[in-house]
Kinemage of the C-alpha trace (Angstrom):
@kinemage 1
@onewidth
@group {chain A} dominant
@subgroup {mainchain}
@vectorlist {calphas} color= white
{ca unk a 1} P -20.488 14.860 6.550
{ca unk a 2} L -22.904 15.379 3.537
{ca unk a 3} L -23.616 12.097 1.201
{ca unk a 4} L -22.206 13.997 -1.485
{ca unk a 5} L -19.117 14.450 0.119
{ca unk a 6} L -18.814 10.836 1.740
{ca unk a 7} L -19.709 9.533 -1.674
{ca unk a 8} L -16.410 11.772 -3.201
{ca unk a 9} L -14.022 10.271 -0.723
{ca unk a 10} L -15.286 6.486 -0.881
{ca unk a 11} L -14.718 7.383 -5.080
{ca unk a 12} L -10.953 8.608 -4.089
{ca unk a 13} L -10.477 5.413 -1.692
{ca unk a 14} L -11.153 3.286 -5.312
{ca unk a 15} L -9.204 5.707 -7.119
{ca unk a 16} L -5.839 5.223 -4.999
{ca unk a 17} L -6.683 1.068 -4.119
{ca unk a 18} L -6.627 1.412 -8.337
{ca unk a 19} L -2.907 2.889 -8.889
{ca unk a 20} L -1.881 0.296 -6.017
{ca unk a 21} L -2.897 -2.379 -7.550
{ca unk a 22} L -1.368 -1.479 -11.181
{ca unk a 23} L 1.800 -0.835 -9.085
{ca unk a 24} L 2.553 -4.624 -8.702
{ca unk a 25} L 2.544 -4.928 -11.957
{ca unk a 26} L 4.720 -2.116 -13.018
{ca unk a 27} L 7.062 -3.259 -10.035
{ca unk a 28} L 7.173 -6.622 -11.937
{ca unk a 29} L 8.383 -4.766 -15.674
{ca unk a 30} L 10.875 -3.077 -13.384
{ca unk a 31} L 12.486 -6.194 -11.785
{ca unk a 32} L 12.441 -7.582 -15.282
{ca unk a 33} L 14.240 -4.865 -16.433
{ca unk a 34} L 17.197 -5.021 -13.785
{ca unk a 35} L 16.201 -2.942 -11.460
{ca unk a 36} L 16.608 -4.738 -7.879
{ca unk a 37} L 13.314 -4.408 -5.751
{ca unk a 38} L 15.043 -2.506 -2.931
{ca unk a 39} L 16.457 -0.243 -6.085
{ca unk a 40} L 12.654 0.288 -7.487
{ca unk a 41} L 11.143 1.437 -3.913
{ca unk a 42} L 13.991 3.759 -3.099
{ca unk a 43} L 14.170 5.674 -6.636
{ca unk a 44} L 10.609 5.784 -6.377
{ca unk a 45} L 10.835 7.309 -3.232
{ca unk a 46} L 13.039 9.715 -3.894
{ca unk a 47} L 11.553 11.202 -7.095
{ca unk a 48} L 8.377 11.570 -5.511
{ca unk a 49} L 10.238 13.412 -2.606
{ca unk a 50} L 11.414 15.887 -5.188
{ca unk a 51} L 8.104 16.193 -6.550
{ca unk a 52} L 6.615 16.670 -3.607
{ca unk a 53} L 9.799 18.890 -2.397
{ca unk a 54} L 8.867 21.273 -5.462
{ca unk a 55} L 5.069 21.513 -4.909
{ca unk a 56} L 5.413 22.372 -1.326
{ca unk a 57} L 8.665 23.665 0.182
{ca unk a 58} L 8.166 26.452 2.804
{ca unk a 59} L 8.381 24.595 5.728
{ca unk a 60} L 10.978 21.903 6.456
{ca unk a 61} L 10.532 20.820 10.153
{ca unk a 62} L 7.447 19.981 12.414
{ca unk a 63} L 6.560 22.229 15.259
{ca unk a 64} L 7.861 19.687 18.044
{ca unk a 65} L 10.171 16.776 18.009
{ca unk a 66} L 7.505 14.571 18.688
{ca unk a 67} L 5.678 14.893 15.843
{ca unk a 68} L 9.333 14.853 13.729
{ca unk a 69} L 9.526 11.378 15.489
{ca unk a 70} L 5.896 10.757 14.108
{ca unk a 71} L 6.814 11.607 10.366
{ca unk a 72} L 9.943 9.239 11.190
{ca unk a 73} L 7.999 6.479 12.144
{ca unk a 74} L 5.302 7.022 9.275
{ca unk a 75} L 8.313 6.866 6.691
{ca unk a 76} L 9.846 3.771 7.771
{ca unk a 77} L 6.539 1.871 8.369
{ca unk a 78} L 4.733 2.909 5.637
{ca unk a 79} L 7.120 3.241 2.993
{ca unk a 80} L 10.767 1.567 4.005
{ca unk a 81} L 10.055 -1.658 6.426
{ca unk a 82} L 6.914 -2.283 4.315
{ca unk a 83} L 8.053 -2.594 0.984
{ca unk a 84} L 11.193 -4.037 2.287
{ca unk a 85} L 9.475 -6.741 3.721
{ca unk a 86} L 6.758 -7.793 1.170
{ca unk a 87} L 9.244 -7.865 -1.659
{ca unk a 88} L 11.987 -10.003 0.398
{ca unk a 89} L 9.067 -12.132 1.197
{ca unk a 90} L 8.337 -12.466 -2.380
{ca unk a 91} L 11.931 -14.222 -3.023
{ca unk a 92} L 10.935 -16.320 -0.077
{ca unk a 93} L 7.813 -17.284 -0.140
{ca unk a 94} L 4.832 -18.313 -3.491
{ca unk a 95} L 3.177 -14.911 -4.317
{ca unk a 96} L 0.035 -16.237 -2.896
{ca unk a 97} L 1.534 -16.717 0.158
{ca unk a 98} L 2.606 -12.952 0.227
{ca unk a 99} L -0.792 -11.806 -0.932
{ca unk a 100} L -3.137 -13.506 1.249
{ca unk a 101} L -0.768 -12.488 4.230
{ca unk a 102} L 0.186 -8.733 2.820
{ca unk a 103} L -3.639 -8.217 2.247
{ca unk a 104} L -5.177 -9.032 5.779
{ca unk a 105} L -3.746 -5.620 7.332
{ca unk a 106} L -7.394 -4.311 7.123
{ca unk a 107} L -8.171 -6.883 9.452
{ca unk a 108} L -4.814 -5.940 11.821
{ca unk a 109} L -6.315 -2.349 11.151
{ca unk a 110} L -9.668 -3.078 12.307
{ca unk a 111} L -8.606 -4.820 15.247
{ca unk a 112} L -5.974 -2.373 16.714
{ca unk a 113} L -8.245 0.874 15.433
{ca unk a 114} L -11.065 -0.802 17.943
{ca unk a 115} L -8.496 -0.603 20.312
{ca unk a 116} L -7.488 2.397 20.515
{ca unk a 117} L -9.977 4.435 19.167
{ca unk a 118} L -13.337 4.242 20.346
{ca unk a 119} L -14.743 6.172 17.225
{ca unk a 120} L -13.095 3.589 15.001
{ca unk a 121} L -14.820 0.631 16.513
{ca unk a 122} L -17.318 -1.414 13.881
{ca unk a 123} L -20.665 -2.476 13.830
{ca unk a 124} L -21.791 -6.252 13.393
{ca unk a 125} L -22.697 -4.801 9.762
{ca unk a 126} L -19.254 -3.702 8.874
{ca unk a 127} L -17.658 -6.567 10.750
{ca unk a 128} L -19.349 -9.054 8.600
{ca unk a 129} L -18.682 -6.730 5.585
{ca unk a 130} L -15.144 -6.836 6.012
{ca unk a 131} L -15.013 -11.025 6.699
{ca unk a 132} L -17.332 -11.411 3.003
{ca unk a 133} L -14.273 -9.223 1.875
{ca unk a 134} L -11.630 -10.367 3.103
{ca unk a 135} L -13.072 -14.227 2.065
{ca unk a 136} L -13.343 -12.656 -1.673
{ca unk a 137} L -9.902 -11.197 -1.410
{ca unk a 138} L -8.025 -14.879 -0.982
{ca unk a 139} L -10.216 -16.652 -3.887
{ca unk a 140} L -9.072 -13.777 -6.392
{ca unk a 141} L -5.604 -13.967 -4.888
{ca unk a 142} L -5.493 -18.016 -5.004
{ca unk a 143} L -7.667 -17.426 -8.681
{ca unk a 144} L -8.606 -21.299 -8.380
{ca unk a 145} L -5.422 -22.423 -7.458
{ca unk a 146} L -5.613 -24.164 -3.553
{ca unk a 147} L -1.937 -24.723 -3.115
{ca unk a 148} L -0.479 -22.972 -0.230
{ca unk a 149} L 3.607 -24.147 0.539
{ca unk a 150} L 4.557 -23.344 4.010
{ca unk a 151} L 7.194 -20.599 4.204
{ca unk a 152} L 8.147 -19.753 7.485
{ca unk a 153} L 10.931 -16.568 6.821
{ca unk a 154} L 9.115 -15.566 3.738
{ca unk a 155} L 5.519 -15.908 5.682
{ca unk a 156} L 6.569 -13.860 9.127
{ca unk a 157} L 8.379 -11.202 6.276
{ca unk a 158} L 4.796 -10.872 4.808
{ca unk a 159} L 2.903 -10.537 7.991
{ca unk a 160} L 5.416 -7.789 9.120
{ca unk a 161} L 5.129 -5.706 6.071
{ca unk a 162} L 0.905 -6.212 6.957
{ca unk a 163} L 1.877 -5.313 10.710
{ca unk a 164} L 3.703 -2.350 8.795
{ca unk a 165} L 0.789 -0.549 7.120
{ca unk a 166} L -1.555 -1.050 10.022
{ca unk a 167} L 0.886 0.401 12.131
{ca unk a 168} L 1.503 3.721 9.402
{ca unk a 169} L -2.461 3.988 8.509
{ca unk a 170} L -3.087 4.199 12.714
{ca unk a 171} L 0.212 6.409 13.610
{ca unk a 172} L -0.488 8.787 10.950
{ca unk a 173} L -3.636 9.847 12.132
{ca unk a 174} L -2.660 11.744 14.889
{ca unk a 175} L -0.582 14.475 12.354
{ca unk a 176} L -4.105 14.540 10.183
{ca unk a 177} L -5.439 18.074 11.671
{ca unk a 178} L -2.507 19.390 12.779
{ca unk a 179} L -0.261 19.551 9.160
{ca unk a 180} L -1.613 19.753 5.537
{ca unk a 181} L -2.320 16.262 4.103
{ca unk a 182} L 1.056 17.415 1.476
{ca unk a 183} L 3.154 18.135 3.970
{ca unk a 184} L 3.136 14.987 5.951
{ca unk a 185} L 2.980 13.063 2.410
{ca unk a 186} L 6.420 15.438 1.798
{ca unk a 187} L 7.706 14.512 5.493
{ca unk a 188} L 7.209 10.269 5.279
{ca unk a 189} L 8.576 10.015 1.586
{ca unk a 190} L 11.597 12.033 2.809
{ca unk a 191} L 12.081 9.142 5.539
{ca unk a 192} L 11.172 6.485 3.350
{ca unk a 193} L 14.085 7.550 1.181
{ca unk a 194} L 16.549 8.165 3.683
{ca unk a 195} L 15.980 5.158 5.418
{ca unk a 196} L 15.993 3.143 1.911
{ca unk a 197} L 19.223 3.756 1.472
{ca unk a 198} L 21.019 1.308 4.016
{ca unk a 199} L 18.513 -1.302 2.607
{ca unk a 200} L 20.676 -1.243 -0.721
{ca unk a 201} L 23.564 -1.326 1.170
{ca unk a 202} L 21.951 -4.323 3.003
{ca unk a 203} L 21.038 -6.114 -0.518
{ca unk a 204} L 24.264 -5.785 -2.054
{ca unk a 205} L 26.263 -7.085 0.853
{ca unk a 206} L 27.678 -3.736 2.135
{ca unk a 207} L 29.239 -3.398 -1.229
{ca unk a 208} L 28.411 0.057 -2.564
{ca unk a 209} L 29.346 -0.114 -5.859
{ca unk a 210} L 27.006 -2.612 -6.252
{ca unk a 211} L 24.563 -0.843 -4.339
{ca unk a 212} L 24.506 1.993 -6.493
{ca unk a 213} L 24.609 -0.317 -9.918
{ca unk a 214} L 21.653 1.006 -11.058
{ca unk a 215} L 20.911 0.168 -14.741
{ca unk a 216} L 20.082 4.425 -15.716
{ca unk a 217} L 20.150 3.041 -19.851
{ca unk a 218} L 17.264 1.353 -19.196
{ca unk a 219} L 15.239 4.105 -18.617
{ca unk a 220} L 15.608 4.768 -22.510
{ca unk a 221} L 13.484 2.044 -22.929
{ca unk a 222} L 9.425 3.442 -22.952
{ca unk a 223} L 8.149 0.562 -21.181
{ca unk a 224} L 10.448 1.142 -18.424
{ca unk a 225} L 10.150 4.775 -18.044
{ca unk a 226} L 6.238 5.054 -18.599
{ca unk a 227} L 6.138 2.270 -15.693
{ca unk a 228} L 8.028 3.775 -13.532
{ca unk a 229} L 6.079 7.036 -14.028
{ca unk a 230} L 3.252 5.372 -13.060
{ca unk a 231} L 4.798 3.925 -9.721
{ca unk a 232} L 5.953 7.656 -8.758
{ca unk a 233} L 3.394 9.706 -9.805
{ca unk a 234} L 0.178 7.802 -9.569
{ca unk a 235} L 1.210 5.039 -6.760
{ca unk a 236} L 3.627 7.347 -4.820
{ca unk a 237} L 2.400 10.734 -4.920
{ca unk a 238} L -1.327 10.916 -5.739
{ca unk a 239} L -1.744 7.506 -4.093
{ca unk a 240} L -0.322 8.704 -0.555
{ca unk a 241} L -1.849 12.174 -0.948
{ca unk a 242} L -5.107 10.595 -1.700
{ca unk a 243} L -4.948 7.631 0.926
{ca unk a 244} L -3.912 9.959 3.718
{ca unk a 245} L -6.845 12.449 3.211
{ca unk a 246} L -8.954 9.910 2.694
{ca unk a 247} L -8.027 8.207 5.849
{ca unk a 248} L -8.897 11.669 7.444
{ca unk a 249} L -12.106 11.503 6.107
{ca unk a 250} L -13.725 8.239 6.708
{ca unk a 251} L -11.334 6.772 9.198
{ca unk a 252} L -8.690 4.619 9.029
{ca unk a 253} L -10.822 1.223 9.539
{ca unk a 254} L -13.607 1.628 7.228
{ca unk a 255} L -10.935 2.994 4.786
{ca unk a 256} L -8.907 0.193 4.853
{ca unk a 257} L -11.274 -2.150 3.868
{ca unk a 258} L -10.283 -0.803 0.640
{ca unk a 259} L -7.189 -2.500 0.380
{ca unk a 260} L -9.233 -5.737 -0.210
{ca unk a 261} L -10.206 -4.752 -3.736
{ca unk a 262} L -5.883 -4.580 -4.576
{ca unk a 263} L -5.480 -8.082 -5.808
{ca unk a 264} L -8.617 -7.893 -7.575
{ca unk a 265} L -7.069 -4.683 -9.491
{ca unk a 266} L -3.803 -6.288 -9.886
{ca unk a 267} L -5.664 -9.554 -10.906
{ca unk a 268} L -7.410 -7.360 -13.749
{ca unk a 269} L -4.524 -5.295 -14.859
{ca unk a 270} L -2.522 -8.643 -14.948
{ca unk a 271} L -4.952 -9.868 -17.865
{ca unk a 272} L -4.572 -6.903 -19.834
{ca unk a 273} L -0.992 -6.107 -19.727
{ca unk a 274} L 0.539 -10.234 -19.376
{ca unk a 275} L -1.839 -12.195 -20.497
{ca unk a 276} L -2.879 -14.053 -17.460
{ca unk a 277} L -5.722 -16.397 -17.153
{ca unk a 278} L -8.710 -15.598 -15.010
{ca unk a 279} L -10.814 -18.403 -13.264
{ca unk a 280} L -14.460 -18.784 -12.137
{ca unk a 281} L -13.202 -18.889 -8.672
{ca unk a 282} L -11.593 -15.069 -8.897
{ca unk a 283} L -14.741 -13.855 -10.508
{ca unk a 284} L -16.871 -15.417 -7.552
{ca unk a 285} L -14.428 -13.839 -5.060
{ca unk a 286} L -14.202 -10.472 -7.457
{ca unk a 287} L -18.169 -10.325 -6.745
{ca unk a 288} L -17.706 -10.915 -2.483
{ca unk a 289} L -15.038 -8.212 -2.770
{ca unk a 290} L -17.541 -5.657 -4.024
{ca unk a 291} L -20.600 -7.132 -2.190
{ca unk a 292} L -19.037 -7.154 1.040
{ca unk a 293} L -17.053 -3.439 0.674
{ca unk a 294} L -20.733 -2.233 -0.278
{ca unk a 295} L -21.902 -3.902 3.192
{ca unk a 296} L -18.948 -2.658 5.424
{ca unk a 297} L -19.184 0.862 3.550
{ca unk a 298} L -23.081 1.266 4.470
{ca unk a 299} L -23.638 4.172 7.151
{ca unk a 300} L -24.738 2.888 10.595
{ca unk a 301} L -27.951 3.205 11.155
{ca unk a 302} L -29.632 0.175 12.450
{ca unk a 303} L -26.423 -1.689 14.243
């Protein structure tokens, strides 16, 4: 692949680790808006369905049933079990918690891509690149606050929404080649929303009434509607086409790394839109973030 090129898709990897991080904090206006979390995810996925429905809607099914059962277990991974389990976690467990455990699926990713694909395996340069990261990621995430409280539900939900993503960003690779990077975006939102919709009857008790209370007025407010745009549009359906071509293109591991640099984004965004306090600590682990994607990111040459 041509520098030029390689340099576009590392510029898309920032682009869509970006809208992800924002998303937390457009989840949070949500949730303080009414909206139950397992209500935010599965509106979200279902608009961007339709979106995605109305950009691309020629064909419907897969060529074989295995590769249905692919999409299946892309949607629920990916999009269902995932967000499921990070925002349970969050009632659970302190946000830290959630973040530091949430955000080491690059390393679950690097581990299990080395296992089963040779091509995906790492040099000592992009191991060590990913541990500076990875270090950086938990001082902006902990932003100079060392208190960690023991959570063992809310933990184990966070490290199975991590197991999650590393299981969608490996699984999905085998569709990349064989169906257009929309249509298997199309295919997992459609089972993200299908199989979100037992989750609300799983949050509201099996009550569907309250399953379904979902507070529409609300979305008369600006601040509501212009977040939720954002989730849909820019986290949902140019951040999943994005990510998934981009996975195509530089591979899943080195591509993952990416997901360090979320907190850092959310961390930022955070400042701007609430107000919150940045430390010394965050900036020092801001600066390892970017030092050590630079590293891991590097072509290998010499390794």
């Amino acid at each position: 692949m041509k520098s030029g090129s390689l340099a576009l898709w590392h510029l898309l990897a920032i682009l869509t680790v970006a809208f992800w991080g924002t998303s937390f904090v457009s989840t949070k206006v949500l949730l303080n808006h009414g909206f139950s979390a397992v209500q935010v995810f599965t509106l979200r996925f279902i608009v961007t369905y339709l979106l995605l429905l109305a950009a691309s809607h020629r064909q419907f099914r897969c060529s074989n049933w295995k590769h249905e059962l692919v999409m299946f277990i892309c949607g629920i991974t990916g999009c269902t079990l995932y967000f499921w389990a990070e925002n349970t976690a969050l009632t659970l467990s302190p946000s830290s918690n959630v973040s530091l455990i949430v955000c080491t699926n690059p390393l679950l990713t690097m581990i299990f891509g080395g296992i089963l694909y040779k091509a995906e395996r790492l040099g000592k340069r992009q191991v060590t690149g990913c541990l500076i990261t990875f270090v950086g990621m938990v001082l902006v995430v902990l932003n100079g606050k060392f208190i960690l409280k023991l959570s063992p539900v809310g933990d184990m939900l966070a490290f199975t929404s991590s197991v999650m993503w590393a299981v969608y960003s490996l699984v999905v690779r085998r569709l990349n080649g064989v169906y257009s990077t929309l249509f298997i975006t199309r295919k997992m939102f459609f089972y993200g929303a299908l199989t979100s919709i037992p989750a609300l009857f799983v949050e509201a008790g099996g009550n569907a009434s309250k399953a379904f209370d979902i507070p529409w007025h609300n979305f008369a407010e600006p601040v509501v509607s212009l977040n939720f745009l954002c989730l849909t549009v820019f986290s949902s359906l140019f951040g999943y086409l994005i990510w998934n071509k981009v996975l195509k293109q530089l591979g899943t591991v080195l591509a993952s790394n990416y997901i360090y640099a979320i907190p850092l984004v959310t961390i930022i965004t955070a400042v701007i839109a609430l107000g919150e306090h940045i430390t010394p600590v965050a900036i020092t682990g801001a600066v390892a973030i970017v030092a050590g994607m630079v590293l891991a990111e590097m072509i290998k040459t010499t390794d």
